[in-house]
C-alpha positions as CSV (number, residue, x, y, z in Angstrom):
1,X,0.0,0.0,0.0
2,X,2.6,2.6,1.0
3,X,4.2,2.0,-2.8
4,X,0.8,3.1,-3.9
5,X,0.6,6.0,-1.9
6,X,4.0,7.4,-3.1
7,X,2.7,7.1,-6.8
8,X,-0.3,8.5,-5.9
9,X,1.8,11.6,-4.4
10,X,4.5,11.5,-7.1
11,X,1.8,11.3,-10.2
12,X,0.1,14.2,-8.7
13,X,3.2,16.4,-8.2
14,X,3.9,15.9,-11.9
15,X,0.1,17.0,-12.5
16,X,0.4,19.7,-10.5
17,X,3.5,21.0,-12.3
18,X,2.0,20.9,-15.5
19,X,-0.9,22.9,-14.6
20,X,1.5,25.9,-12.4
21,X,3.9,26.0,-15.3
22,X,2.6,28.6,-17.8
23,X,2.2,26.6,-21.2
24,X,-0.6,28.8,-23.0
25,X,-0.4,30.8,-26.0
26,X,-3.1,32.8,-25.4
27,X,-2.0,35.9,-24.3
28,X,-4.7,37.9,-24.4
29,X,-7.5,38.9,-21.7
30,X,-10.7,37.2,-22.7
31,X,-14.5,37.5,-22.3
32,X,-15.4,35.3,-19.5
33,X,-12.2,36.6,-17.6
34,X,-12.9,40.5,-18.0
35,X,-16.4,39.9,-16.9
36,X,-15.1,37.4,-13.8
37,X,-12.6,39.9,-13.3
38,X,-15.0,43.1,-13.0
39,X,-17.2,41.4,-10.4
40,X,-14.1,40.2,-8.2
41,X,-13.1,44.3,-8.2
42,X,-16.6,45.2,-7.5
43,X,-16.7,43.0,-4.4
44,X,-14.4,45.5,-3.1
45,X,-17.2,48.2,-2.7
46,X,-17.1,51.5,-3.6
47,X,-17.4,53.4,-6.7
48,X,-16.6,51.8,-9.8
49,X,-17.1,52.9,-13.4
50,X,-17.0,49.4,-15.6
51,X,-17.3,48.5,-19.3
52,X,-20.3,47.0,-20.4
53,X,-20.0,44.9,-23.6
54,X,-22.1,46.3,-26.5
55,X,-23.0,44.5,-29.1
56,X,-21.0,46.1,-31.7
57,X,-17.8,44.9,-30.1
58,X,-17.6,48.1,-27.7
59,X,-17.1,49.1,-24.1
60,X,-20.0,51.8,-22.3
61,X,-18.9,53.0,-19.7
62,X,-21.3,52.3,-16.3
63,X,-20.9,54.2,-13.0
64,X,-21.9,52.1,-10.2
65,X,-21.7,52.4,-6.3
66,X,-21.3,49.2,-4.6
67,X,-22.7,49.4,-0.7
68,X,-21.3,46.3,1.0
69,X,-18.3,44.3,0.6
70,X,-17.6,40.3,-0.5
71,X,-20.7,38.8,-0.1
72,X,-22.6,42.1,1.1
73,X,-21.7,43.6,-2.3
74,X,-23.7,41.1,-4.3
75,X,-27.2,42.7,-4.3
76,X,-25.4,45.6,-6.1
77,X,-23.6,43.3,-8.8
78,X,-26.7,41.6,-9.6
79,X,-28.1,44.4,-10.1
80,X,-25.5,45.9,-12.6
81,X,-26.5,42.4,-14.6
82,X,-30.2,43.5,-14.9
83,X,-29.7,47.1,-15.9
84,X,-26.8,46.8,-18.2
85,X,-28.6,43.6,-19.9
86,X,-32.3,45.5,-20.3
87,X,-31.0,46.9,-23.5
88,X,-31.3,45.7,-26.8
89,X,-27.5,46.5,-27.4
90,X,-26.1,45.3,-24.8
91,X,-24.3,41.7,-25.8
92,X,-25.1,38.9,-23.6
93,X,-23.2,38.5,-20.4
94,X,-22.0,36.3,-17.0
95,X,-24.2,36.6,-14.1
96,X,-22.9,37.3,-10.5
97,X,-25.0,34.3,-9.5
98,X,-21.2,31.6,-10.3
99,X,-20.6,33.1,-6.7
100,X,-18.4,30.7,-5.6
101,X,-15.7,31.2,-7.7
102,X,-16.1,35.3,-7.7
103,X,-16.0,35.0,-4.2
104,X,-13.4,32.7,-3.5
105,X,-11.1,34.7,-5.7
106,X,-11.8,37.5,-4.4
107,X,-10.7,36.2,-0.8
108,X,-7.7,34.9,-2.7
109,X,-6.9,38.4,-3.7
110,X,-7.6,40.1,-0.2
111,X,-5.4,37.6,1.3
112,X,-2.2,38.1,-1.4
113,X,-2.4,41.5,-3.1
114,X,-4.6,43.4,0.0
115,X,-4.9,46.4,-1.4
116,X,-3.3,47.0,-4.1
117,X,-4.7,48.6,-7.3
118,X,-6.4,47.1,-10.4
119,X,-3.9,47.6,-13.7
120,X,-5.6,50.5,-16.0
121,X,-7.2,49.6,-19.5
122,X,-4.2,49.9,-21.4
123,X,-2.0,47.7,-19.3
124,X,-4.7,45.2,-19.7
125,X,-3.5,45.2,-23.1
126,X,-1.3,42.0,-24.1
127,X,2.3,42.4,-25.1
128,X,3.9,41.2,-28.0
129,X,5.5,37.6,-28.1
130,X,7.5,36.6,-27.3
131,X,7.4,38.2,-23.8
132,X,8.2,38.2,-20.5
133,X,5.0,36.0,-19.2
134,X,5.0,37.5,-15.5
135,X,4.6,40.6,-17.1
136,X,1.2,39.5,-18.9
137,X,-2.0,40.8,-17.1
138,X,-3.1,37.6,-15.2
139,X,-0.1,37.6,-13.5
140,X,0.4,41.1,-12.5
141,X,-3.5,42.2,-12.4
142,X,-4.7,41.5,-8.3
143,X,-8.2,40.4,-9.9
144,X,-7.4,38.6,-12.9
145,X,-4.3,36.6,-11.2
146,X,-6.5,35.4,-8.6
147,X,-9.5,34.3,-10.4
148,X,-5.7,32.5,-12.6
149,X,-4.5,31.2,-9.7
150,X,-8.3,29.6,-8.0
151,X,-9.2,28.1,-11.6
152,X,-5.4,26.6,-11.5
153,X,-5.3,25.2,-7.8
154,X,-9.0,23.9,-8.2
155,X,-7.7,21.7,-11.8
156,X,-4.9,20.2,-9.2
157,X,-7.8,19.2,-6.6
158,X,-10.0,17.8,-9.5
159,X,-7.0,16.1,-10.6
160,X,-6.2,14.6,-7.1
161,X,-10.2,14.3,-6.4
162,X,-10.1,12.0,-10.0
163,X,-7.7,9.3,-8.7
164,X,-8.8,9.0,-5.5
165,X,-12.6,8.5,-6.2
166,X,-11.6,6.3,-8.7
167,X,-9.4,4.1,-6.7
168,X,-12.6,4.3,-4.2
169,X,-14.4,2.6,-7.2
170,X,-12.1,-0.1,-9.0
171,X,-9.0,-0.3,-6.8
172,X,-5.6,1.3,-6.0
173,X,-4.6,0.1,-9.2
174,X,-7.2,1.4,-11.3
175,X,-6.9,4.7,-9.2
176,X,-3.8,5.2,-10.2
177,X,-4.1,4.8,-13.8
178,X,-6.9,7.3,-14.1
179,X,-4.9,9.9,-11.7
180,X,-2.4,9.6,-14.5
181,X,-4.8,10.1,-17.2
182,X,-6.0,13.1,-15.2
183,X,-2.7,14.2,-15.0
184,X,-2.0,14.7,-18.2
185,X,-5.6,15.8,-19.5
186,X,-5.2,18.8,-22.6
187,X,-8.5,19.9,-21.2
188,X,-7.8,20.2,-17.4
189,X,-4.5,21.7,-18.5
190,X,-6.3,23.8,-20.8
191,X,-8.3,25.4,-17.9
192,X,-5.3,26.0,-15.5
193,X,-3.8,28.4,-18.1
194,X,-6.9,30.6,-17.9
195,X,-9.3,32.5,-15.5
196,X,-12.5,30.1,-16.7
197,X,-14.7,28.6,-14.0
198,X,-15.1,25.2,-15.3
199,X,-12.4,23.5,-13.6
200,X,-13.5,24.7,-10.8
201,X,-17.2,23.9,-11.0
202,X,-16.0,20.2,-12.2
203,X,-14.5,19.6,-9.1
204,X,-17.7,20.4,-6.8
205,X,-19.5,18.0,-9.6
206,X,-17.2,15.3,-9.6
207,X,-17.5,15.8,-5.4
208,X,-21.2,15.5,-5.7
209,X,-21.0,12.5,-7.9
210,X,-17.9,10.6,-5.2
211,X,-19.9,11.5,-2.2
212,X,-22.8,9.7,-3.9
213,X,-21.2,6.7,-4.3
214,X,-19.9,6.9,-0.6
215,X,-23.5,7.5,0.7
216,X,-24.8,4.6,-1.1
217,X,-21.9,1.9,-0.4
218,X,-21.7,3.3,3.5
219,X,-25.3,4.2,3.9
220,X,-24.2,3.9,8.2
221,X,-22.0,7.2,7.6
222,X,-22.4,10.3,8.8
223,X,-19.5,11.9,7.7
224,X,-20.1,10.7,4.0
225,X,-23.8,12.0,4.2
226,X,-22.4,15.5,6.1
227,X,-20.1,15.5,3.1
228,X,-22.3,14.4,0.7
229,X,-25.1,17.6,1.5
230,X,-21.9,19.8,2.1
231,X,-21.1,19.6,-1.6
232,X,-24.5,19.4,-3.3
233,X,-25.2,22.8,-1.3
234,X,-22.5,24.4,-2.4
235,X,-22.6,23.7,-6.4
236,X,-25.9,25.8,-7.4
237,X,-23.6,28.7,-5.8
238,X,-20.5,27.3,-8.2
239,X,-22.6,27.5,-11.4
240,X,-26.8,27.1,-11.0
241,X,-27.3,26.2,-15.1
242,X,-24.4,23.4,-15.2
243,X,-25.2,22.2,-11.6
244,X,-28.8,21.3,-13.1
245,X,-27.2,18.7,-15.3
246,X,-25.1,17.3,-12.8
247,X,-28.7,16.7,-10.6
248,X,-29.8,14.7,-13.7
249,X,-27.3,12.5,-13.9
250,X,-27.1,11.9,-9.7
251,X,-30.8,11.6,-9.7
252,X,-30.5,8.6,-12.7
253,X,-27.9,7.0,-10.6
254,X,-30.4,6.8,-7.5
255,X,-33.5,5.5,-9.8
256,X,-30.8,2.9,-11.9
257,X,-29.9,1.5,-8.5
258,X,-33.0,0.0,-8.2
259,X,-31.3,-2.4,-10.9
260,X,-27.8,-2.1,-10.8
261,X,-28.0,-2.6,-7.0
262,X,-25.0,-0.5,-6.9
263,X,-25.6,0.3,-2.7
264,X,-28.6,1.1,-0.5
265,X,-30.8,4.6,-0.9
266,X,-31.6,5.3,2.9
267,X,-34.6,7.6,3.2
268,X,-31.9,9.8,5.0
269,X,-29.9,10.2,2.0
270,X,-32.8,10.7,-0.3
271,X,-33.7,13.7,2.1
272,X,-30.4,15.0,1.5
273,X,-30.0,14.8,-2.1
274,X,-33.6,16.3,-2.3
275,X,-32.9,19.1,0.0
276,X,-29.2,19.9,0.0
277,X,-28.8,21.3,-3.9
278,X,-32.6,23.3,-2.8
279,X,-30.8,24.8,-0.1
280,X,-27.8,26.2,-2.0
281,X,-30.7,27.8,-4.4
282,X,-32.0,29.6,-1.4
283,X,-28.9,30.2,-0.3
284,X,-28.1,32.1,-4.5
285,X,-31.6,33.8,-3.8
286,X,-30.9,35.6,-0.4
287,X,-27.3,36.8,-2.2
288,X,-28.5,38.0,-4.9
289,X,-31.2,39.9,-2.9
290,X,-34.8,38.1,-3.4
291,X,-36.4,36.2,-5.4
292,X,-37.3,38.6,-7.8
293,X,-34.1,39.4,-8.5
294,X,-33.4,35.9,-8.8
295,X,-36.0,35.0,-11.4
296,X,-35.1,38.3,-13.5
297,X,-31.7,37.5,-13.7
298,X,-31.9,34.0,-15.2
299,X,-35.1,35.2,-17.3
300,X,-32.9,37.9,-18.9
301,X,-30.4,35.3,-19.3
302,X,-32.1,32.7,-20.9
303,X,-33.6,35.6,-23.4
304,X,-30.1,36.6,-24.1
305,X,-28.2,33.7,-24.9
306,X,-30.5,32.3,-27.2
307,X,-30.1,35.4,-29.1
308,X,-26.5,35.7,-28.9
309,X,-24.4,35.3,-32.0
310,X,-21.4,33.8,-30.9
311,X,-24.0,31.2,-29.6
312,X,-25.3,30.3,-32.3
313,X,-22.2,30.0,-34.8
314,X,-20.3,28.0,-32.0
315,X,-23.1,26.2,-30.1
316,X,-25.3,24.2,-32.2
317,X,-25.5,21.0,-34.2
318,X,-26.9,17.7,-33.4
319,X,-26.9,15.6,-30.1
320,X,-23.6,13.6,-31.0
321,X,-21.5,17.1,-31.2
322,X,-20.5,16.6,-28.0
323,X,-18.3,13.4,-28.8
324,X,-17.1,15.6,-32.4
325,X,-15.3,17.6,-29.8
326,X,-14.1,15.4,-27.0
327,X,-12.4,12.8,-29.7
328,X,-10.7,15.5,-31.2
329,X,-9.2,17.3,-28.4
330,X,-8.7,13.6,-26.2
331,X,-9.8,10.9,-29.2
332,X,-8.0,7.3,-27.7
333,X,-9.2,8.1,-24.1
334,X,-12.8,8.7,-25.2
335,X,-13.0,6.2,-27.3
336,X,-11.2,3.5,-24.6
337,X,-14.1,5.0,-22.3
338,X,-17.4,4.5,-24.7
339,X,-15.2,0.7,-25.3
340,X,-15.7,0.1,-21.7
341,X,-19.5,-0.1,-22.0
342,X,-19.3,-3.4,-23.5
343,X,-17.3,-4.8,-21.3
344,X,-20.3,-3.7,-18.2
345,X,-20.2,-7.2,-16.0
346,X,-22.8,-7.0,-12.8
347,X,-19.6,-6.9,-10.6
348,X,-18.1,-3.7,-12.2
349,X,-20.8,-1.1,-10.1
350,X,-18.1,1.5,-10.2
351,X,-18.3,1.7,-14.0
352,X,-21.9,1.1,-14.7
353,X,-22.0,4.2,-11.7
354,X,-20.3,6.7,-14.2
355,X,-21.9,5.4,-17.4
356,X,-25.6,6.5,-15.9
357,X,-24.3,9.4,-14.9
358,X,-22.3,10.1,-17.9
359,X,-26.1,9.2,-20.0
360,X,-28.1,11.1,-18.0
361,X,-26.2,14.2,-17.8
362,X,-25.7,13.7,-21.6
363,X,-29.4,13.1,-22.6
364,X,-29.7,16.6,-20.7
365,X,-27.0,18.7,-22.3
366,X,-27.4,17.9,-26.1
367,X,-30.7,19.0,-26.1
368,X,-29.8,22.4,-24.9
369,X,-30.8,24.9,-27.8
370,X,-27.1,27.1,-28.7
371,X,-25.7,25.3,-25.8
372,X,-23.4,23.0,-26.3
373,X,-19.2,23.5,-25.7
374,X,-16.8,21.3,-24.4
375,X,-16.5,22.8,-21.5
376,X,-19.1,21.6,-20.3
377,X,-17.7,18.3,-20.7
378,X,-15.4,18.7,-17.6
379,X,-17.5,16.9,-15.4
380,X,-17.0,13.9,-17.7
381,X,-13.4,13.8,-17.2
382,X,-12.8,11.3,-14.5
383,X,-16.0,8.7,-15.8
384,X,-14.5,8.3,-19.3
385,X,-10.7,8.1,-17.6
386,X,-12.3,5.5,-15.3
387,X,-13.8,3.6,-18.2
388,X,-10.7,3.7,-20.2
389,X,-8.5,2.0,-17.5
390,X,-10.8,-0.9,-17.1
391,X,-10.9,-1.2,-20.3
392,X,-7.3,-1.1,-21.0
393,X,-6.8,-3.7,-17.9
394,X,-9.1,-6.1,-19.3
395,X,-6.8,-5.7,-22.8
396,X,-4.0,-6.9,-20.7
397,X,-5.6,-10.1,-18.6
398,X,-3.5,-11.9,-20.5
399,X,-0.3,-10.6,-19.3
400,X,-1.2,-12.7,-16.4
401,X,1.4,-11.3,-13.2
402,X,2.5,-8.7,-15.7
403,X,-1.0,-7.5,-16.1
404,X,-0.4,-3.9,-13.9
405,X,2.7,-3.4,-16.1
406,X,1.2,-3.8,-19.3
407,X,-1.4,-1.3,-18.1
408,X,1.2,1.0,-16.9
409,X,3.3,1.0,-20.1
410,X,-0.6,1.9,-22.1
411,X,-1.7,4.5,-19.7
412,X,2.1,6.4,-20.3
413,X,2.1,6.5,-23.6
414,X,-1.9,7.8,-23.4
415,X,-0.6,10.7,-21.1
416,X,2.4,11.1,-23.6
417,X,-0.2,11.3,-26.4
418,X,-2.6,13.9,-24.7
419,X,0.6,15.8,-23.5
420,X,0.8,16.4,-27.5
421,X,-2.3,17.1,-28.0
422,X,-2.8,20.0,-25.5
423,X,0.7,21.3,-27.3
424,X,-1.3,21.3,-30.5
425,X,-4.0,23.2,-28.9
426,X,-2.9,25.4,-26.7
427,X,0.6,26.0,-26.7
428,X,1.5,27.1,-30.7
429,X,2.1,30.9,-30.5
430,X,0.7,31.6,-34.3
431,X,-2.8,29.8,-33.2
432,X,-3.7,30.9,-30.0
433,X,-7.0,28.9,-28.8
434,X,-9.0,30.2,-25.8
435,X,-12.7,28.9,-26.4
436,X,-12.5,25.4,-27.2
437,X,-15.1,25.3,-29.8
438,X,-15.6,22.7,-32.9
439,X,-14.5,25.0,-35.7
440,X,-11.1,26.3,-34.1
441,X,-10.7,22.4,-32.9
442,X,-10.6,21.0,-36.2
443,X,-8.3,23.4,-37.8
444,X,-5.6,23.0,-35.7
445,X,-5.9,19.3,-36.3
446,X,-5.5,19.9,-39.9
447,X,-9.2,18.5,-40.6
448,X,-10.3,21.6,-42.1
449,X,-7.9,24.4,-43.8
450,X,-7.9,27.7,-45.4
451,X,-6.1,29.1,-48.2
452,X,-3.6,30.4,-45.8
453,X,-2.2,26.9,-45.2
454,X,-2.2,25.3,-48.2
């Protein structure tokens, strides 16, 4: 055991290196951060003149007074959202409702920078490559480095939180072998380069889906359950839309159990899974400062983000898009993981656990209208990781004693694989990728081409 435990540590430490180190391209300050990045300033309180986006590419300017501070100011950001989002010309924005992550980085920045001053517009500005990367904004910026430096730590936990859930599953062995495939994933190191909030809200999800599992193979435990409600509370407050998916599938698992008869559903548990994620919403509500507030702001939203453009051109297409994406940005994992399902045996409850989740969620999320981007995906990393290292174990059983070895030498040269793949992504200097959508995707794979690189 304690050989496992110092591969555990040592696969992680890699991990974690490869998400600190900076490896991006993108140099630039993008939507989602600037928007992130204003509310984490605002939560300072005072006066603060902001940019609101228009939808001809331009900045208003917005004078705003914010009464309270951290969680006090929220009232006032919500209700930035509402009045800069009534007009027509105003493009469609992030809510102040993905508290968590505002919040938490704006502690992060209290704690490390105190006081000091947001960089002005033009030092926003990035510099020309190549260039000194502490110099870039997300590093020197108090807001923008925090909301960096949250996204990045929270990749290392789902990283860590990957292995050890699956070695709670399968087996130490089995663990270890999708802590390596988390390691190296192009998509979690993707989101450590960049102040985006769905590493983070991947974690609470994949912690919501674990805790599940714990609950239902210790249904005796309080500390699982305690856990268990801790974390479903807490993920409408991380991101309310994604979190709804994440509900589907974890509500699947506990009708599939009747027939999987993965664990026991005490009545104490259903109370919890009931309640707990109803809580955090009332929880949102009181933040943002009633219910009315509440119910405008994700009203306005919906409204908006069906008519956005960048929606449309980047979000649509038919209910299989979703595995377009993920087998071009991680193609042997993903397809190791769908392998798996064939190979579902009554003893293997771990892996018919993810699959229902993994359905369910999926049945939910292609059928979003202008909704879809691999992003969203991030709280499918660990299931399909999980799937592909039973899948790749079963490949070996012929090894006999040198089963584990055969595995290890497969999962390496998947990490080594994926490690080229997020360098084709995300670290070429003359493509620069930020959103991860299908069209930028398949260029840099060389599936489709302009003029310019013939």
């Amino acid at each position: 055991m304690r050989s496992f435990v110092f591969i555990f540590v040592l696969i992680s430490i890699v991990g974690s290196i490869l998400r600190i180190a900076d490896s991006g391209s993108w140099r630039r300050v993008g939507f989602d951060e600037m928007i992130y990045r204003r509310y984490v300033n605002m939560m300072d309180g005072g006066k603060h003149t902001v940019g609101v986006f228009q939808r001809d590419q331009t900045l208003a300017p917005y004078q705003i007074t914010v009464q309270g501070t951290g969680m006090g100011a929220m009232p006032d950001l919500c209700g930035l959202f509402l009045d800069s989002q009534a007009s027509d010309k105003t493009e469609c924005e992030l809510p102040p409702t993905r508290f968590l992550y505002i919040y938490t980085s704006w502690l992060w920045k209290r704690v490390q920078f105190g006081d000091a001053p947001p960089l002005t517009p033009a030092e926003l500005q990035p510099r020309t490559l190549p260039a000194d990367r502490a110099n870039d904004p997300d590093h020197r910026d108090p807001a923008l480095a925090s909301l960096h430096r949250v996204a990045c730590m929270f990749t290392i936990l789902l990283m860590i939180a990957g292995g050890l859930a699956a070695w709670r599953m399968a087996g130490p062995e089995v663990g270890l072998g999708v802590l390596a495939l988390m390691a190296f994933s192009p998509m979690q190191l993707h989101f450590s380069q960049h102040a985006l909030i769905d590493g983070f809200f991947a974690f609470w999800a994949l912690m919501c889906v674990w805790t599940t599992w714990e609950c239902m193979k210790n249904p005796a435990s309080k500390a699982w359950l305690i856990a268990h409600g801790i974390f479903l509370a807490l993920l409408p407050l991380a991101k309310l839309e994604n979190a709804f998916f994440v509900c589907c599938g974890i509500g699947a698992i506990i009708v599939a159990n009747r027939w999987l008869k993965i664990g026991n559903t005490t009545p104490k548990f259903l109370l919890v899974s009931f309640f707990a994620p109803l809580l955090g919403i009332l929880l949102l509500i009181s933040l943002a400062g009633g219910a009315g507030t509440f119910v405008s702001i994700y009203k306005t939203l919906v409204v908006k983000a069906q008519n956005l453009n960048y929606a449309k051109l980047t979000g649509d297409g038919p209910w299989y898009r979703y595995f377009i994406d993920m087998i071009t940005l991680s193609p042997i994992v993903v397809l190791l993981g769908v392998g798996a399902l064939f190979k579902l045996t009554p003893s293997r409850k771990g892996l018919a656990f993810v699959a229902v989740f993994v359905a369910a969620s999926y049945l939910v999320m292609c059928n979003v209208k202008y909704g879809m981007n691999l992003r969203y995906t991030s709280i499918w990393e660990m299931p399909f990781r999980l799937g592909a290292v039973m899948i790749i174990a079963e490949l070996c059983t012929g090894l006999r004693h040198r089963q584990w070895l055969g595995v290890a030498v497969i999962v390496a040269s998947i990490c080594a694989y994926d490690l080229r793949q997020y360098n084709i992504f995300a670290s070429d200097p003359t493509k620069p990728l930020y959103e991860l959508v299908t069209n930028d995707l398949l260029k840099l794979v060389k599936i489709l081409k302009t003029e310019q690189d013939l």
